[in-house]
Every structure is written in C-alpha cells, then in structure tokens.
C-alpha positions in Angstrom: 0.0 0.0 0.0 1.4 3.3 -1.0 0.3 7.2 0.2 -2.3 7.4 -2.2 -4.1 4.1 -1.0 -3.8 4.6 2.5 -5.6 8.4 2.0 -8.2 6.1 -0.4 -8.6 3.6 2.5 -8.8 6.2 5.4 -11.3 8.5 3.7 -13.8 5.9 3.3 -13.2 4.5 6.3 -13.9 7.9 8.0 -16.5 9.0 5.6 -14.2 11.9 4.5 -13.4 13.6 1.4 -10.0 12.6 0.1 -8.6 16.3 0.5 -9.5 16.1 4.1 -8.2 12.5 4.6 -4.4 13.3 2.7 -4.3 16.3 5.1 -5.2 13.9 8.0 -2.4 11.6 6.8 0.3 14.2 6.1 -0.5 15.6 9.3 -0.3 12.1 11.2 3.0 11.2 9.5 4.5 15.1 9.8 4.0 14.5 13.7 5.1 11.4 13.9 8.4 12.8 12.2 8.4 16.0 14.7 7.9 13.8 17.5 11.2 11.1 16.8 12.8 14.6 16.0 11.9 16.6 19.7 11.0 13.2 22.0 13.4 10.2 20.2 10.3 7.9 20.7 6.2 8.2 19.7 4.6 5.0 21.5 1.4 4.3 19.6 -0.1 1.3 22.3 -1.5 -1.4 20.4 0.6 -0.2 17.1 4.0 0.3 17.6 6.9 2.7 18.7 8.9 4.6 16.6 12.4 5.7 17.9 15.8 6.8 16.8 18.6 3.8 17.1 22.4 5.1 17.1 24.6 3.5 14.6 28.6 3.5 15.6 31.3 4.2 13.4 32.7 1.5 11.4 35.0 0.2 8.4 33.0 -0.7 5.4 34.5 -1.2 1.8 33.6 0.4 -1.1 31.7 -2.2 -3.3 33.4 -1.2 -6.6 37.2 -1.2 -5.6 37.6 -3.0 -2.3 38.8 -0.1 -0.8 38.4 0.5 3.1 36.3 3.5 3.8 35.1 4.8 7.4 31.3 5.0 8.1 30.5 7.8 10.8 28.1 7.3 13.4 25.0 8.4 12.8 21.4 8.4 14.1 19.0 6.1 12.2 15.1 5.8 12.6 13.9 2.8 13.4 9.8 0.8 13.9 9.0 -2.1 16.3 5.9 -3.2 16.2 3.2 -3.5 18.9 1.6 -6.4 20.4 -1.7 -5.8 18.7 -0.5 -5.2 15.1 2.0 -8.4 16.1 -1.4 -10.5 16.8 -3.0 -9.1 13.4 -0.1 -10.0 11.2 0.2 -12.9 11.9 -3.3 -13.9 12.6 -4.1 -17.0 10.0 -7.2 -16.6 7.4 -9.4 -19.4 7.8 
C-alpha cells in the first residue's frame, strides 16, 4: 500500500473527502516525524513505537574497488511493532 491508498482507505473509512483524509495523513506522519525529532520515541499502544537507534562508526568497503572506507556514526530511525499489530499480522485466514 502506498500514500495514495492509504488516504483512499482512510477516507472511506472515515467517511471523508480525500482532501480532508491526505491532510489527515500528512498531518499524522509530519508528527510522527516532529515527534522522533523533539522526544526520540512516539509509542502508539497497540501499534507500535517509533524511535531513533544510534549507529557507531565503522570500516565498510567500497563495493566497486575493495577499498576500506570509514562509516561515521549516525542516528538512524527505526519501527517495532506492537503487540496488537504483532497478533493481526500474523493472525491465520481461515
């Protein structure tokens, strides 16, 4: 499922127009952003949590000539999932 679905999907869902739903969903995912940003975690019970994970520096090679090259650390963002979306996932059809 890509942006456009997921606006599709949520407007009929919520009996909205698709203008309001993509402004719905921008504004969901814009605070989700601003939150990891400000916080470093958004919990979302049920769903999931989304945090940032700090990468060290390391030695990695470049693909094309073997060559060693230094990685910096950095800061990476990063989902795990909650307990209900877990149990929906990998809930069998019958």
């Amino acid at each position: 499922m890509n942006k456009t679905e997921l606006v599709e999907v949520v407007a009929s869902k919520a009996e909205i127009t698709k203008v309001e739903a993509q402004k719905v969903v921008t504004a969901t995912l814009d605070a989700i952003v601003g939150g990891i940003v400000k916080d470093g975690k958004v919990i979302l019970p049920g769903f999931g949590t989304f945090e940032t994970r700090a990468r060290s520096a390391r030695t990695g090679r470049n693909p094309r000539t073997g060559e060693k090259i230094k990685i910096a650390a950095t800061k990476a963002p990063a989902f795990k999932a909650g307990k209900g979306m877990k149990d929906a996932v990998a809930k069998k059809k019958k």
